[in-house]
C-alpha positions in Angstrom: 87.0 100.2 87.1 88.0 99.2 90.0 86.9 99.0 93.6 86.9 102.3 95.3 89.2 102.9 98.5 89.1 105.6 100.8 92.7 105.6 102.4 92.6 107.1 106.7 95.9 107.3 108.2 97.5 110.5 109.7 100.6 109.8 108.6 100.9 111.7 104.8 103.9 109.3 104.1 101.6 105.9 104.7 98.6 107.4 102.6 100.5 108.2 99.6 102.2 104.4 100.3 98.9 102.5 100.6 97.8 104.7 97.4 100.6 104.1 95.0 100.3 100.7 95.9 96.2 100.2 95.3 96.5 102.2 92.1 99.6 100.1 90.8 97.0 97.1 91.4 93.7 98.3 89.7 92.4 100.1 92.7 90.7 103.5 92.5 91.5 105.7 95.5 88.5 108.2 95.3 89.9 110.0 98.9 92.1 110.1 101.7 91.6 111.2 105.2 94.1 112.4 108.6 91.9 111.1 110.8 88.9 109.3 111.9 86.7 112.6 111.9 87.8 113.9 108.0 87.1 109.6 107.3 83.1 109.6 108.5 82.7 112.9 106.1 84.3 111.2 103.6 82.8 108.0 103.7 79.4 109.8 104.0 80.5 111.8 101.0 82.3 109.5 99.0 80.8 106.0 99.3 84.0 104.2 98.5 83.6 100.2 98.6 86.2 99.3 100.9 88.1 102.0 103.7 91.6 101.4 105.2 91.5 102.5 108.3 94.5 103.5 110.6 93.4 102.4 114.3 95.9 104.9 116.0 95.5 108.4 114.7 94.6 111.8 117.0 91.6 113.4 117.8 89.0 110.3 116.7 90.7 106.9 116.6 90.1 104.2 113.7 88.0 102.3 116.0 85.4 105.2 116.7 85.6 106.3 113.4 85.0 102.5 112.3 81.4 102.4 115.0 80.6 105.8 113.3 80.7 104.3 109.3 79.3 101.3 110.8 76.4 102.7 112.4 75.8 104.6 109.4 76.4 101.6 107.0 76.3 98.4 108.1 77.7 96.7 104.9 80.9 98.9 104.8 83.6 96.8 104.6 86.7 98.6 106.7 90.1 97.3 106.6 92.0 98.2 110.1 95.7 99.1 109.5 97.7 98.6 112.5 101.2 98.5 113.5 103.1 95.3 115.4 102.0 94.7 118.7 98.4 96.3 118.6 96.4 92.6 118.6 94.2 93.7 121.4 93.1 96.8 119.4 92.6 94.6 116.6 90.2 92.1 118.2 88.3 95.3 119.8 87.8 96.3 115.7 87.0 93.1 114.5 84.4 92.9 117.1 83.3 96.3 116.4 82.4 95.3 112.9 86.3 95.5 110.7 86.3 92.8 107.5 90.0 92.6 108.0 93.4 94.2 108.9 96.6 95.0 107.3 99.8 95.5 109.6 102.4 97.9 108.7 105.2 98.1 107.5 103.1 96.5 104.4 103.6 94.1 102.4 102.4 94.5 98.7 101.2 91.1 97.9 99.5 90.7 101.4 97.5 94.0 101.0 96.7 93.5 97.8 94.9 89.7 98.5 93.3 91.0 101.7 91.3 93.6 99.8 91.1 91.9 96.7 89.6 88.8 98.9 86.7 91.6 100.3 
């Protein structure tokens, strides 16, 4: 089997993306989330082995729900998704604890090695 993703993005289009293209590559979504609230439930609940994690979604953002998984599991390994332009919120994730970050629009090949590499 392999590795279990939880996919968080608040955009439905993106999620079912990022999940076709996991599956198509061995990956086992086991959840998806709208935002950074429904993902530290989920996490909790699910235990997946890596998260994607969109860092600009409403109501709790990646990055707070990223401190929250973190702070429960300090081993969780949560890939930021981000769009062009967002480096600044990038290095505030990596500092707050992110293994890695994916930038949309995606590129098949590039997401697949960064969470195969995890």
């Amino acid at each position: 089997m392999g590795k279990s993703v939880l996919i968080v993005d608040d955009a439905m289009f993106m999620r079912l993306t990022l999940k076709l293209m996991l599956e198509k590559n061995g990956f086992q979504v086991v959840g998806e989330a709208e935002n950074g609230a429904v993902a530290v439930a989920k996490y909790k609940e699910l235990k997946p082995d890596i998260v994607t994690m969109d860092i600009t979604m409403p109501e709790v953002d990646g990055i707070m729900a990223l401190r929250q998984i973190r702070a429960m599991d300090d081993k969780a390994k949560v890939v930021m998704v981000s769009a062009m332009g967002q480096e600044v919120m990038i290095r505030e994730a990596v500092m707050a604890g992110a293994k890695s970050f994916i930038v949309k629009p995606f590129k098949e090949e590039g997401v697949i090695k960064t969470l195969s590499n995890l």
